[in-house]
TORPA-4810 file (N, C-alpha, C, O; in nm, 3 decimals):
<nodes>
NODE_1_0.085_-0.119_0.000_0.000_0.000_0.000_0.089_0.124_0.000_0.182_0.129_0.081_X
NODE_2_0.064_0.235_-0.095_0.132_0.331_-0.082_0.102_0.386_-0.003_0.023_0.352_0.085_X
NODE_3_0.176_0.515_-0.018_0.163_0.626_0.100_0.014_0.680_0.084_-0.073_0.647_0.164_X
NODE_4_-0.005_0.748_-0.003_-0.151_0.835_-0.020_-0.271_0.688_0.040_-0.333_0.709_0.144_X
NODE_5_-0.284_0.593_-0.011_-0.407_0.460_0.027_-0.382_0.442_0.168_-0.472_0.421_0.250_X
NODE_6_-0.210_0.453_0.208_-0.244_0.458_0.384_-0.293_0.540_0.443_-0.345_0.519_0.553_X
NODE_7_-0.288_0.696_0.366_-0.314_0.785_0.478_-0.484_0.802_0.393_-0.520_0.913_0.432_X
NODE_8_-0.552_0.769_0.338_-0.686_0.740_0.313_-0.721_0.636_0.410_-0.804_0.674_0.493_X
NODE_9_-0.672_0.485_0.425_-0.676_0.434_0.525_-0.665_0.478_0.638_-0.751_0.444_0.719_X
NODE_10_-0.560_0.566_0.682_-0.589_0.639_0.837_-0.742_0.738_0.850_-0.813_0.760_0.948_X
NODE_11_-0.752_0.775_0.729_-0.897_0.871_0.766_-1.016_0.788_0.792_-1.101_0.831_0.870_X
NODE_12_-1.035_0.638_0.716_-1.123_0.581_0.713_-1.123_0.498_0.894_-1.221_0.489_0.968_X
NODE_13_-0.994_0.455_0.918_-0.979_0.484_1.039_-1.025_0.517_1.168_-1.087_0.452_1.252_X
NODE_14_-0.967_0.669_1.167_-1.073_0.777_1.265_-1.179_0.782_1.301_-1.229_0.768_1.413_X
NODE_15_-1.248_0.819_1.138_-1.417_0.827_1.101_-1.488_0.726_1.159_-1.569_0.731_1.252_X
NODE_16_-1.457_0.656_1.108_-1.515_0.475_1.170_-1.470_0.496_1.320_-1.568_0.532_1.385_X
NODE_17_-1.361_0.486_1.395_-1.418_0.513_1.547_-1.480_0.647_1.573_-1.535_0.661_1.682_X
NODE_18_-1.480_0.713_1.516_-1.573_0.854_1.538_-1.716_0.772_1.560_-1.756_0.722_1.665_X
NODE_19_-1.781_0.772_1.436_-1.901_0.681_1.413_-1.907_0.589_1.544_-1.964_0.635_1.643_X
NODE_20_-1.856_0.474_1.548_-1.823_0.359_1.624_-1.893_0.404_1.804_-1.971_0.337_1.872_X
NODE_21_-1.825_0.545_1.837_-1.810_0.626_1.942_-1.976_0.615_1.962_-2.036_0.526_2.023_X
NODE_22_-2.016_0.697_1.914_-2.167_0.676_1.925_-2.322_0.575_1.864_-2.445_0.587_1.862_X
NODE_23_-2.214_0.474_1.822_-2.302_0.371_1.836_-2.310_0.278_1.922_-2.405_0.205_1.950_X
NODE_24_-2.155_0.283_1.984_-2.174_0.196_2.129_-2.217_0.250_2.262_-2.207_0.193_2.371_X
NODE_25_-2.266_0.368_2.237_-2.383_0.415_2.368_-2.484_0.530_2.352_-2.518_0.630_2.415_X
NODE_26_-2.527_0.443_2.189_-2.678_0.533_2.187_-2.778_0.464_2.227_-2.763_0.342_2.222_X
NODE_27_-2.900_0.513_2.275_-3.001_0.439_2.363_-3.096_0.346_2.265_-3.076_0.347_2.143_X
NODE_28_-3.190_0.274_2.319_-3.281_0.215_2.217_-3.333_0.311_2.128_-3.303_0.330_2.010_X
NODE_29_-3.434_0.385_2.218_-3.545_0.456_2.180_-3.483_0.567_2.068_-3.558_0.617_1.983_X
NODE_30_-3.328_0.602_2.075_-3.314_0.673_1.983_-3.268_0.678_1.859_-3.271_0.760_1.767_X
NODE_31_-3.194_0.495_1.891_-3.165_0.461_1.759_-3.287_0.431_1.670_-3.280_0.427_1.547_X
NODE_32_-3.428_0.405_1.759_-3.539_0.388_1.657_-3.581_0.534_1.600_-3.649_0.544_1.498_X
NODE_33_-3.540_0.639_1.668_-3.575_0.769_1.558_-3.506_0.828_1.432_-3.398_0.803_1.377_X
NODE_34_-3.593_0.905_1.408_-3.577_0.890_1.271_-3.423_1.028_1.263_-3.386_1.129_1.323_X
NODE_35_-3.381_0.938_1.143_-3.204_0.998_1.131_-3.275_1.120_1.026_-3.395_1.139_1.010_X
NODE_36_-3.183_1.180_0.972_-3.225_1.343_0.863_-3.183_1.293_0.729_-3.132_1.362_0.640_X
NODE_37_-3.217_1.133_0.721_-3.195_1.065_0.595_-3.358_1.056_0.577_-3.394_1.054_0.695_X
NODE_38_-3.457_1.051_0.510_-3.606_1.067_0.459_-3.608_0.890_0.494_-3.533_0.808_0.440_X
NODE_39_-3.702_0.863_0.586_-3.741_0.705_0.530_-3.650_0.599_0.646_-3.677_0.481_0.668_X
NODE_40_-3.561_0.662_0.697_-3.451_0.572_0.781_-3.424_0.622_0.901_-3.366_0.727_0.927_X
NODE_41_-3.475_0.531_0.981_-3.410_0.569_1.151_-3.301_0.606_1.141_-3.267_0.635_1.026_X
NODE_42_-3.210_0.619_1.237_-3.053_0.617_1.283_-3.033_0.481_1.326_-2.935_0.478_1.400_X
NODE_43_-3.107_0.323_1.304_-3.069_0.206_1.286_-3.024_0.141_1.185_-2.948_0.047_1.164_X
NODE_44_-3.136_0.264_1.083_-3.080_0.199_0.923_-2.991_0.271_0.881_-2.937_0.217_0.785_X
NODE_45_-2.939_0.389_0.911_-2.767_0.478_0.893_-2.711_0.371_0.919_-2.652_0.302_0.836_X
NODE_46_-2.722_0.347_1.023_-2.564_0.268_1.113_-2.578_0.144_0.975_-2.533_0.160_0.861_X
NODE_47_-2.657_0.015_1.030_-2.685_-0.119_0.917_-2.661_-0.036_0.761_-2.600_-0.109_0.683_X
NODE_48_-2.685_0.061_0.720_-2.646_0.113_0.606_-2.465_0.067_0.551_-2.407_0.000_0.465_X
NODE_49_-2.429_0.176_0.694_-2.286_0.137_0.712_-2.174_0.059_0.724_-2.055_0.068_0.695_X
NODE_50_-2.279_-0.054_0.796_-2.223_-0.186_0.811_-2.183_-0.236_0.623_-2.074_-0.261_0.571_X
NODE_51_-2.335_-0.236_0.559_-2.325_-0.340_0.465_-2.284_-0.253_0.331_-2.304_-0.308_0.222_X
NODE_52_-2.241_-0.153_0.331_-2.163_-0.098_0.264_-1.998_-0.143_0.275_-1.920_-0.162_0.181_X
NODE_53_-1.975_-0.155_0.415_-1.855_-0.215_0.424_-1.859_-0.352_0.353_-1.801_-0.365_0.245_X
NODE_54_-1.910_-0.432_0.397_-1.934_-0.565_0.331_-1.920_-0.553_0.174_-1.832_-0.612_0.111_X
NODE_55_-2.015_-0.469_0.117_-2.020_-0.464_-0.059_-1.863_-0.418_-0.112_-1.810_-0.491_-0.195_X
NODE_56_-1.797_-0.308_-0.066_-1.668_-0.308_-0.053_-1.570_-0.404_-0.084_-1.504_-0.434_-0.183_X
NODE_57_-1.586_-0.455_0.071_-1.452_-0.580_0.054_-1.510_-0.656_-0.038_-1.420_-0.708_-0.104_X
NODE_58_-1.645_-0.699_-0.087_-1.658_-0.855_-0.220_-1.579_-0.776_-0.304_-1.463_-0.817_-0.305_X
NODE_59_-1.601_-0.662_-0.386_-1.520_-0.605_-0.457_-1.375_-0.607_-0.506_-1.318_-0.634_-0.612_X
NODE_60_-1.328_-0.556_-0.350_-1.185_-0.547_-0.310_-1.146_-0.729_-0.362_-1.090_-0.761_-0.466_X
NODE_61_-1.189_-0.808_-0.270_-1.141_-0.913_-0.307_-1.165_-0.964_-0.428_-1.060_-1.011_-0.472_X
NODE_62_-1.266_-0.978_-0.511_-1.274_-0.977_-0.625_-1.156_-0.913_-0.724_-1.121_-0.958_-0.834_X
NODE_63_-1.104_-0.799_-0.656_-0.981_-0.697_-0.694_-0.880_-0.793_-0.706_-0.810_-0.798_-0.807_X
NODE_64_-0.868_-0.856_-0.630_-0.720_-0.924_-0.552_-0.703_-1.061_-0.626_-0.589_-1.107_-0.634_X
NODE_65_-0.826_-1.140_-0.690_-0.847_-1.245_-0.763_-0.877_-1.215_-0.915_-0.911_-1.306_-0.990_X
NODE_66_-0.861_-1.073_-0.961_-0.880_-1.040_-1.093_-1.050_-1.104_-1.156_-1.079_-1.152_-1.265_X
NODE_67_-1.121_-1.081_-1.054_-1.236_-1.135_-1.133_-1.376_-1.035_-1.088_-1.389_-0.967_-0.986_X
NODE_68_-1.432_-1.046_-1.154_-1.563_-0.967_-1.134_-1.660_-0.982_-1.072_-1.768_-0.996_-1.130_X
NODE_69_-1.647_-0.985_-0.890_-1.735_-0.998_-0.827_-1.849_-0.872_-0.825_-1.850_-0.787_-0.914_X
NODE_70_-1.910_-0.872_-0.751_-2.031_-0.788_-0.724_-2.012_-0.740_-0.619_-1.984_-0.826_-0.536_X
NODE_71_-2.014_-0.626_-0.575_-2.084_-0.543_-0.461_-2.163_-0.637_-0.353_-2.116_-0.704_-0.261_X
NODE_72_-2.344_-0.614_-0.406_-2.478_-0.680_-0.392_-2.506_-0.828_-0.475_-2.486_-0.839_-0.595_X
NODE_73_-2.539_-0.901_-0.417_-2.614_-0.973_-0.465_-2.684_-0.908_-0.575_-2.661_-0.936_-0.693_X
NODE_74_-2.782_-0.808_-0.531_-2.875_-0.761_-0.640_-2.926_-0.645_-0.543_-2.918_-0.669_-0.423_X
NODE_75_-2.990_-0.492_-0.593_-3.030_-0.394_-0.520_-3.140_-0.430_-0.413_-3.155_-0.370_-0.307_X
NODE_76_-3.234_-0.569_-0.470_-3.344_-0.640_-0.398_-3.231_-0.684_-0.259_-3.253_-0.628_-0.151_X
NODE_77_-3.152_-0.750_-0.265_-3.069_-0.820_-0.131_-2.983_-0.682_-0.034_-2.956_-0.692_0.086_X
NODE_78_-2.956_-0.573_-0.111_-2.842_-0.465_-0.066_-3.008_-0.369_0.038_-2.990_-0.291_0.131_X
NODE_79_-3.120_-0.401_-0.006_-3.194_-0.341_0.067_-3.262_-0.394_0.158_-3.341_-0.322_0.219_X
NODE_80_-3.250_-0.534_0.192_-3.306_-0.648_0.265_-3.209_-0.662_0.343_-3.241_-0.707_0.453_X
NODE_81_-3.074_-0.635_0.324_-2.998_-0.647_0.427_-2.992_-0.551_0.538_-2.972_-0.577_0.656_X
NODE_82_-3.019_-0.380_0.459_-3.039_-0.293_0.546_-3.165_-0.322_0.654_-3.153_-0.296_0.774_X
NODE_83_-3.282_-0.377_0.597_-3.349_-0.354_0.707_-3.342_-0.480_0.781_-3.432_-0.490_0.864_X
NODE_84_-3.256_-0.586_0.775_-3.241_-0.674_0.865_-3.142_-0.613_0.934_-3.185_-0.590_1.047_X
NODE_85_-3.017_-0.570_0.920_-2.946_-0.460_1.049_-3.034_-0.359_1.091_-2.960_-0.282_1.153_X
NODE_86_-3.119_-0.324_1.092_-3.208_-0.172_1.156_-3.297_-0.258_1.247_-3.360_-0.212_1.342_X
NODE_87_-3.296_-0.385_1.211_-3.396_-0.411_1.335_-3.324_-0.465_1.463_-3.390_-0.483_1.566_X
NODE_88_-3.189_-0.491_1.459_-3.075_-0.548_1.533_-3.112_-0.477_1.686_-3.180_-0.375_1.675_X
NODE_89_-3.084_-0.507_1.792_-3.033_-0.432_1.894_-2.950_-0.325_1.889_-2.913_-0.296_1.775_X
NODE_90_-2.894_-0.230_2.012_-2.841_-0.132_1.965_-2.675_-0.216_2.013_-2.579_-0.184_1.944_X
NODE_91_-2.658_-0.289_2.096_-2.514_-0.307_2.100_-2.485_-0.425_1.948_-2.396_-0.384_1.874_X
NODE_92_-2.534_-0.524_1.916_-2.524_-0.600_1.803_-2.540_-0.529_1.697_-2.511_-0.595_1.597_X
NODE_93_-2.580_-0.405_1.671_-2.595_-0.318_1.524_-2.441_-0.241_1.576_-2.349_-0.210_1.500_X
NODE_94_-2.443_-0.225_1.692_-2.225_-0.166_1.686_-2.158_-0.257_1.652_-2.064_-0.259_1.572_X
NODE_95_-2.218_-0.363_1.733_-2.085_-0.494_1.724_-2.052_-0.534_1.548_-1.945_-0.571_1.498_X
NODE_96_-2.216_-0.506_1.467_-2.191_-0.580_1.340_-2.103_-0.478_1.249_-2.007_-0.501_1.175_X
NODE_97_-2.182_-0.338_1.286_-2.076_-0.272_1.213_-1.914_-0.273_1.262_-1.824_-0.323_1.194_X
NODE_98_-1.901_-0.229_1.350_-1.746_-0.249_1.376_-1.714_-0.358_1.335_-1.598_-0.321_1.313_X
NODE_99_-1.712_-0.536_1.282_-1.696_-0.644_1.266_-1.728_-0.571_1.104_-1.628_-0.506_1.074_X
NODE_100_-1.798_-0.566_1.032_-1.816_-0.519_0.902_-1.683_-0.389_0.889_-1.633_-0.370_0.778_X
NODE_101_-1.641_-0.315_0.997_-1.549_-0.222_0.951_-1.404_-0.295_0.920_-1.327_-0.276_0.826_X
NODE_102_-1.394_-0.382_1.027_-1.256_-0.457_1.024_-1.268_-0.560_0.905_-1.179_-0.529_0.825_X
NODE_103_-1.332_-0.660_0.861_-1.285_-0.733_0.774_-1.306_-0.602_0.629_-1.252_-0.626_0.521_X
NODE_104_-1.354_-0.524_0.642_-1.283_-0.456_0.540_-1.196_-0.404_0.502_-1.157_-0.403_0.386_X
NODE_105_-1.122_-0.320_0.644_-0.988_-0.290_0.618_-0.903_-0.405_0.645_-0.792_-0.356_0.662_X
NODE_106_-0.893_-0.552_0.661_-0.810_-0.625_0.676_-0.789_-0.661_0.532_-0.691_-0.732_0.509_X
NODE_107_-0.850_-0.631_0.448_-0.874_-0.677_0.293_-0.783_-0.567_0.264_-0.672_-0.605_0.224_X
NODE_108_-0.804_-0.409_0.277_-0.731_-0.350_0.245_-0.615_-0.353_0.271_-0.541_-0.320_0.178_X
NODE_109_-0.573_-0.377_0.354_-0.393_-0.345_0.428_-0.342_-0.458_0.371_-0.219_-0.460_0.363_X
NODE_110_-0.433_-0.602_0.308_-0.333_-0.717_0.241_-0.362_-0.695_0.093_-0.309_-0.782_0.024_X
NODE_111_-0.436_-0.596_0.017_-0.433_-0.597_-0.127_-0.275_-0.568_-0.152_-0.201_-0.483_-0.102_X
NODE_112_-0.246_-0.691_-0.265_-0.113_-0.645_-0.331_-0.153_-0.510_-0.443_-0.269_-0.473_-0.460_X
NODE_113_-0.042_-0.453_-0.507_-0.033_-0.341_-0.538_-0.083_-0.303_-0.692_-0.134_-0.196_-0.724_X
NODE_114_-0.056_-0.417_-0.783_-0.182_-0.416_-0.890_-0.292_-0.400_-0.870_-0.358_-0.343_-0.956_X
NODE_115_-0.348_-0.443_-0.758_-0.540_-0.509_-0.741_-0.570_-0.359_-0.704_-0.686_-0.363_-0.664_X
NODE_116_-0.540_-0.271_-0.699_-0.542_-0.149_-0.690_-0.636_-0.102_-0.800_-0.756_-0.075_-0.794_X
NODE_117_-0.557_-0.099_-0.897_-0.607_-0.062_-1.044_-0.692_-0.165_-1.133_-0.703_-0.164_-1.256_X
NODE_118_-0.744_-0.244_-1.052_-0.841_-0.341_-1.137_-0.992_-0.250_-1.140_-1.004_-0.147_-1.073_X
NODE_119_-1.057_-0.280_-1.191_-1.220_-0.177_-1.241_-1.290_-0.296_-1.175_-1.286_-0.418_-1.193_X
NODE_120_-1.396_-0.164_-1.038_-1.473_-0.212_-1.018_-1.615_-0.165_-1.030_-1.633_-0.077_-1.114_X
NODE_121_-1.723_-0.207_-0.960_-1.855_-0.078_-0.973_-1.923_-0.148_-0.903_-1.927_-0.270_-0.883_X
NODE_122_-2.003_-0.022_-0.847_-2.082_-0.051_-0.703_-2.224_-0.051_-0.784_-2.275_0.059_-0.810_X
NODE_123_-2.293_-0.177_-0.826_-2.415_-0.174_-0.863_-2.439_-0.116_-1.019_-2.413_-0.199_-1.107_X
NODE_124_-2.469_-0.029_-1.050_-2.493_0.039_-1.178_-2.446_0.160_-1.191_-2.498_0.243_-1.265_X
NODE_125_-2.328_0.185_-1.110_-2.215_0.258_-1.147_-2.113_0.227_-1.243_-2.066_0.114_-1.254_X
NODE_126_-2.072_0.345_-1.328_-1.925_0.284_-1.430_-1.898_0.269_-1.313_-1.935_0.299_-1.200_X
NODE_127_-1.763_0.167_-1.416_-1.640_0.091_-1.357_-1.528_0.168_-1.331_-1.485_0.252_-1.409_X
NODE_128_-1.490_0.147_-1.247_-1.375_0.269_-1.163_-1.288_0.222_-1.093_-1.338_0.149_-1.008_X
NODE_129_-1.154_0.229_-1.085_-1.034_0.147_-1.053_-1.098_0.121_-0.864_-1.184_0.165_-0.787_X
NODE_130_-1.018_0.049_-0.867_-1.060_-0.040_-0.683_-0.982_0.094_-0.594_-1.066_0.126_-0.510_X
NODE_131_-0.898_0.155_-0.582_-0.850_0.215_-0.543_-0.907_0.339_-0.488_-0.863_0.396_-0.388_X
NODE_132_-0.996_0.373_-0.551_-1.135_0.476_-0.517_-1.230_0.405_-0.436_-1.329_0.467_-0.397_X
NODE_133_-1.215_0.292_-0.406_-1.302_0.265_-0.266_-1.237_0.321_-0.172_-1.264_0.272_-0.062_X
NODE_134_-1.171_0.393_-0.170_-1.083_0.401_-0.013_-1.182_0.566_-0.052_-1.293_0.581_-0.002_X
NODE_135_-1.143_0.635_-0.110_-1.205_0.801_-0.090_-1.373_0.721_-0.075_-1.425_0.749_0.033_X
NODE_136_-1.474_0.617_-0.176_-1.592_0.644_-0.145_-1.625_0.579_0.023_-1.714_0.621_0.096_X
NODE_137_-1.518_0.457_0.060_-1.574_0.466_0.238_-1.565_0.541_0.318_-1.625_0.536_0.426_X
NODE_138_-1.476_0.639_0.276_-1.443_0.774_0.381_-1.557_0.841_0.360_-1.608_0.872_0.468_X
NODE_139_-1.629_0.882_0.250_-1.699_0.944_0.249_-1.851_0.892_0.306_-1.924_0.959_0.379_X
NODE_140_-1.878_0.769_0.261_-1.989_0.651_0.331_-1.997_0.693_0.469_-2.109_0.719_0.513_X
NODE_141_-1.860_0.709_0.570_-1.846_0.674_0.708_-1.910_0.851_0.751_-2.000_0.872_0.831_X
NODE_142_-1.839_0.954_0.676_-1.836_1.070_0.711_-1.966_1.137_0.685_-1.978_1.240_0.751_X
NODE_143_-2.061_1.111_0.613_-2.180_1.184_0.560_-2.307_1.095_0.619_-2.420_1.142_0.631_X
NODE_144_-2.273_0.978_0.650_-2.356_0.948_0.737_-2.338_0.934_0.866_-2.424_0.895_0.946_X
NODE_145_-2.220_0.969_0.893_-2.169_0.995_1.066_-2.284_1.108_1.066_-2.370_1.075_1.148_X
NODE_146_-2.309_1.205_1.016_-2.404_1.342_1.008_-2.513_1.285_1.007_-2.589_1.294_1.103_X
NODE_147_-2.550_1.194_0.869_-2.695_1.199_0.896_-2.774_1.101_1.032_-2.882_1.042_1.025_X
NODE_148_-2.704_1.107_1.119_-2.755_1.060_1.212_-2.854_1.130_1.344_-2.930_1.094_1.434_X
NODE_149_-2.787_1.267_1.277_-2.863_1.346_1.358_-2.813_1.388_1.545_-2.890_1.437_1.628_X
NODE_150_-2.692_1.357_1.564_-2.638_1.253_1.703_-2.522_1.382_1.765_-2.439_1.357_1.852_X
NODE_151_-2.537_1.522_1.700_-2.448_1.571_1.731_-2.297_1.607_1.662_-2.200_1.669_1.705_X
NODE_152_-2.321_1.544_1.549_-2.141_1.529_1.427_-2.234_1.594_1.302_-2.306_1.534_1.222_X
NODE_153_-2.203_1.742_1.315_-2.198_1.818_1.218_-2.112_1.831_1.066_-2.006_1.769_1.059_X
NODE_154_-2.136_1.875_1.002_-2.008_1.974_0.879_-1.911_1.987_0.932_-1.804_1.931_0.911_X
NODE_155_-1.941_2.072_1.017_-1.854_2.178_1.107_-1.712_2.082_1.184_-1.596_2.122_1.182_X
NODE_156_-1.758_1.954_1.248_-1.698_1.869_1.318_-1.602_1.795_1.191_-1.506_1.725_1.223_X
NODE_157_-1.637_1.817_1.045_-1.545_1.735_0.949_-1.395_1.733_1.041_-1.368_1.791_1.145_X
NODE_158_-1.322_1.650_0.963_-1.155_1.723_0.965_-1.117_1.790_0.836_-1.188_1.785_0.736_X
NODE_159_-1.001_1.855_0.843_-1.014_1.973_0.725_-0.971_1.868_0.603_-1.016_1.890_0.491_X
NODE_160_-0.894_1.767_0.623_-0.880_1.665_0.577_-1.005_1.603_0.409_-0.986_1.596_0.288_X
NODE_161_-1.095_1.580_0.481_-1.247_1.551_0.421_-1.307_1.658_0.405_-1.376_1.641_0.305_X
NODE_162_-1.327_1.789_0.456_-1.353_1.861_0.388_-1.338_1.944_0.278_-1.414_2.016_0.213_X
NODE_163_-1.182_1.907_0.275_-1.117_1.977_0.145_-1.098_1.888_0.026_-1.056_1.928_-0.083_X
NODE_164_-1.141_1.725_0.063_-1.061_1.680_-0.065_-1.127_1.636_-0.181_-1.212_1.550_-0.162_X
NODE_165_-1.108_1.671_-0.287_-1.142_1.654_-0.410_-1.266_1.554_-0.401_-1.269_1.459_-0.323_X
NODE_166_-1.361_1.585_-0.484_-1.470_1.471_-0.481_-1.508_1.463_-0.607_-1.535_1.565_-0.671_X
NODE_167_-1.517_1.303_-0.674_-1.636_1.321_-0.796_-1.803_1.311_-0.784_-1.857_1.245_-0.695_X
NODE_168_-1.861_1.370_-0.865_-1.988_1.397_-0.821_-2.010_1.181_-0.878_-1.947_1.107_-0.953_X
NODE_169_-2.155_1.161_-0.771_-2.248_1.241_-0.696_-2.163_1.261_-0.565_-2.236_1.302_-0.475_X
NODE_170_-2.067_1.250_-0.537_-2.043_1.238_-0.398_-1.998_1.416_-0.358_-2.041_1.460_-0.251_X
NODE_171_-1.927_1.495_-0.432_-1.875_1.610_-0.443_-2.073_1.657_-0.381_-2.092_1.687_-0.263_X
NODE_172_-2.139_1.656_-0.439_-2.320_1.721_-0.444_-2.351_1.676_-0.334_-2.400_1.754_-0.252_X
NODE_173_-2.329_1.525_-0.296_-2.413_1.468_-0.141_-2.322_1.533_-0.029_-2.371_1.552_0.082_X
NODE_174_-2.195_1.565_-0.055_-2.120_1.660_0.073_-2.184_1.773_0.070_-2.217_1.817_0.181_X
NODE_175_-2.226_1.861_-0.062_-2.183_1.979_-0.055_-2.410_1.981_0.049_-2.463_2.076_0.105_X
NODE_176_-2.458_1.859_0.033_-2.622_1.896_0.057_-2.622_1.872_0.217_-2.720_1.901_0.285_X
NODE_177_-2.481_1.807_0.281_-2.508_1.822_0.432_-2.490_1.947_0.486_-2.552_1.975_0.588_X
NODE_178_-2.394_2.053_0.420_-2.423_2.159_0.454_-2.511_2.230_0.518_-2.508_2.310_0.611_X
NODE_179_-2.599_2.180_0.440_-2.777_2.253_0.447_-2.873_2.186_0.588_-2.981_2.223_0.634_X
NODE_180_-2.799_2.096_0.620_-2.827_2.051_0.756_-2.884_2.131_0.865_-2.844_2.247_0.871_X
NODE_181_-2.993_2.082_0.976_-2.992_2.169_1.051_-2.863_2.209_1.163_-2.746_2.176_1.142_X
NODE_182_-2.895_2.262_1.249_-2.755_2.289_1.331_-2.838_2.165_1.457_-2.949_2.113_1.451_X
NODE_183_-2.721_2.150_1.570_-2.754_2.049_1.660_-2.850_2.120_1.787_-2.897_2.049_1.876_X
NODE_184_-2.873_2.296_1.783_-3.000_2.284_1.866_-3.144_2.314_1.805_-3.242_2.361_1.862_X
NODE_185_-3.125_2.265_1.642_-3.260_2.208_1.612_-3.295_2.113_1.572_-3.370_2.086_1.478_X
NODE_186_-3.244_2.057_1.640_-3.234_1.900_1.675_-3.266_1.822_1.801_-3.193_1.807_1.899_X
NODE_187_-3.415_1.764_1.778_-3.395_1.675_1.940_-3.275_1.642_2.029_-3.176_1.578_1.991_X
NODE_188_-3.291_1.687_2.137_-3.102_1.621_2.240_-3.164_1.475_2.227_-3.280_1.434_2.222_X
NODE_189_-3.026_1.406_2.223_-3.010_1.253_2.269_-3.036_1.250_2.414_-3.014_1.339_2.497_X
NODE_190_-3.095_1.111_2.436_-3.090_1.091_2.579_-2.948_1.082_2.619_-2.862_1.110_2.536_X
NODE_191_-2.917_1.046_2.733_-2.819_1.029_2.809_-2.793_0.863_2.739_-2.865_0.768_2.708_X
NODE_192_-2.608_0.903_2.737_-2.572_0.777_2.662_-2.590_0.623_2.758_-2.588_0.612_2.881_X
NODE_193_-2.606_0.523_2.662_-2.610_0.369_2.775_-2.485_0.353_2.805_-2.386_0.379_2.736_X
NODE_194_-2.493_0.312_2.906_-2.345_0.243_2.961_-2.270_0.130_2.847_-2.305_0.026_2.792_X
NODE_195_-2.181_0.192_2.849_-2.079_0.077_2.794_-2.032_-0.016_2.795_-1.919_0.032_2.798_X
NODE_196_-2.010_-0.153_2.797_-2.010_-0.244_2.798_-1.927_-0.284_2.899_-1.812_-0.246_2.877_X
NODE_197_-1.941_-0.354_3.018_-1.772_-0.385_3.120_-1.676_-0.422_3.017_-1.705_-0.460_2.904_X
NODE_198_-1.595_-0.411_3.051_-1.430_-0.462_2.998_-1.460_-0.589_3.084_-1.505_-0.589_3.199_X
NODE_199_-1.423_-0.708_2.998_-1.333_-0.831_3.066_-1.205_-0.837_3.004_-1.159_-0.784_2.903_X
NODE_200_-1.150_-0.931_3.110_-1.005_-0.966_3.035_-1.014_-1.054_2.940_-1.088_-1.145_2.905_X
NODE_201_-0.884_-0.985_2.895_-0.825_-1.086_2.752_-0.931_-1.048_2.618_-0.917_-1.109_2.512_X
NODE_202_-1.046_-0.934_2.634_-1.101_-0.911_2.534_-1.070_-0.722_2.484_-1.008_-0.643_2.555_X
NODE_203_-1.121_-0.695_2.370_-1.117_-0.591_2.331_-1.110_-0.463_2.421_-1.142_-0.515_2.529_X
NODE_204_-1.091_-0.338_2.447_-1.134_-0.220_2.530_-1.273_-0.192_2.411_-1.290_-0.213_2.291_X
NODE_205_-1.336_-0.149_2.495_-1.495_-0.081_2.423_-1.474_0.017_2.356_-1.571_0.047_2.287_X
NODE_206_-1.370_0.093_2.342_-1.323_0.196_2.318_-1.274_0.214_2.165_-1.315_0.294_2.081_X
NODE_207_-1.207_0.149_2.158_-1.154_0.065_2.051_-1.179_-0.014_1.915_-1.143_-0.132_1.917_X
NODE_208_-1.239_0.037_1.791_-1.290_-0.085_1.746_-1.117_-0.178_1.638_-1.122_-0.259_1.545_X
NODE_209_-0.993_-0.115_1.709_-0.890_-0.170_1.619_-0.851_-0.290_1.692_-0.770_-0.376_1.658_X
NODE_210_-0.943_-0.282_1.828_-0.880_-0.400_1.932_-0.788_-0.382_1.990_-0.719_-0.477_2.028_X
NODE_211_-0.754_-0.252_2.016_-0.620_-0.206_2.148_-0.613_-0.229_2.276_-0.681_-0.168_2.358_X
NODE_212_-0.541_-0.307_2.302_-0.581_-0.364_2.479_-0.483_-0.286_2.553_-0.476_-0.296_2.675_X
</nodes>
């Protein structure tokens, strides 16, 4: 991995425990309300997130075997999956995404350095070198870290993601969170759930890289 795909990898990183942060102690009742996405709680953001990661790595690996996997099954399965994560609990909709975040970047950090430039496409998108999954999960993690409604504004970007080059639609879906409300017109969250005890010999809660 070069330099520029690691330090895309470090943003995707962050974002993802940014995200991560408040999915492991948002309450029931609020992950069932509705996120500032039309149509989707803040259960189906998060499960959004998860199985975006998932469509990703088939890709990626598909990348890595020179062959033309798929994303989705089919747009019928990529939307059946979302609402089977939205109905999850709220610690098993963290646990799946964080578990959906890691086997994706474990795919990334072992792609050899051709599988980079193999053409892939997410559904009925042209085909676009594999290497641009790394800018579209940053952006996946970061625009719906917002639409959650949870307190992670524009404003909260890093200058990082806010400055960097985008092709549309994605350049248009940044530039429409803008237009967001601000966070005191916005229902407050309840008070966060407790976090999970720490046992030994397992993960810190803190953590979704597994830092003990």
């Amino acid at each position: 991995m070069d330099a520029a795909y690691r330090q895309l990898n470090d943003q995707i990183d962050q974002a993802t425990q940014r995200l991560l942060d408040v999915a492991r102690v948002i309450t029931e009742p609020d992950l069932r309300a509705p996120s500032l996405l039309p149509g989707w709680t803040r259960a189906h953001v998060l499960a959004h997130v998860a199985r975006n990661a998932d469509a990703m790595r088939n890709l990626l690996v598909g990348a890595r075997s020179k062959q033309n996997r798929p994303a989705y099954a089919s747009a019928e399965a990529r939307e059946a999956g979302i609402e089977t994560g939205a109905r999850m609990n709220a610690k098993d909709l963290a646990d799946d995404l964080a578990g959906a975040a890691m086997a994706f970047r474990t795919v990334v950090t072992q792609l050899p350095d051709d599988a980079w430039r193999f053409e892939v496409r997410m559904l009925d998108s042209v085909p676009f070198p594999a290497a641009d999954l790394l800018t579209r999960r940053l952006v996946e993690v970061e625009l719906h870290h917002t639409d959650l409604a949870a307190g992670y504004v524009p404003a909260d970007w890093p200058a990082a993601f806010a400055e960097i080059e985008l092709a549309e639609p994605m350049r248009s879906q940044r530039e429409g969170r803008l237009k967001y409300p601000q966070p005191s017109e916005v229902p407050p969250l309840r008070a966060p759930r407790p976090p999970a005890p720490y046992k030994p010999n397992q993960r810190l809660p803190g953590s979704w890289l597994g830092t003990k």
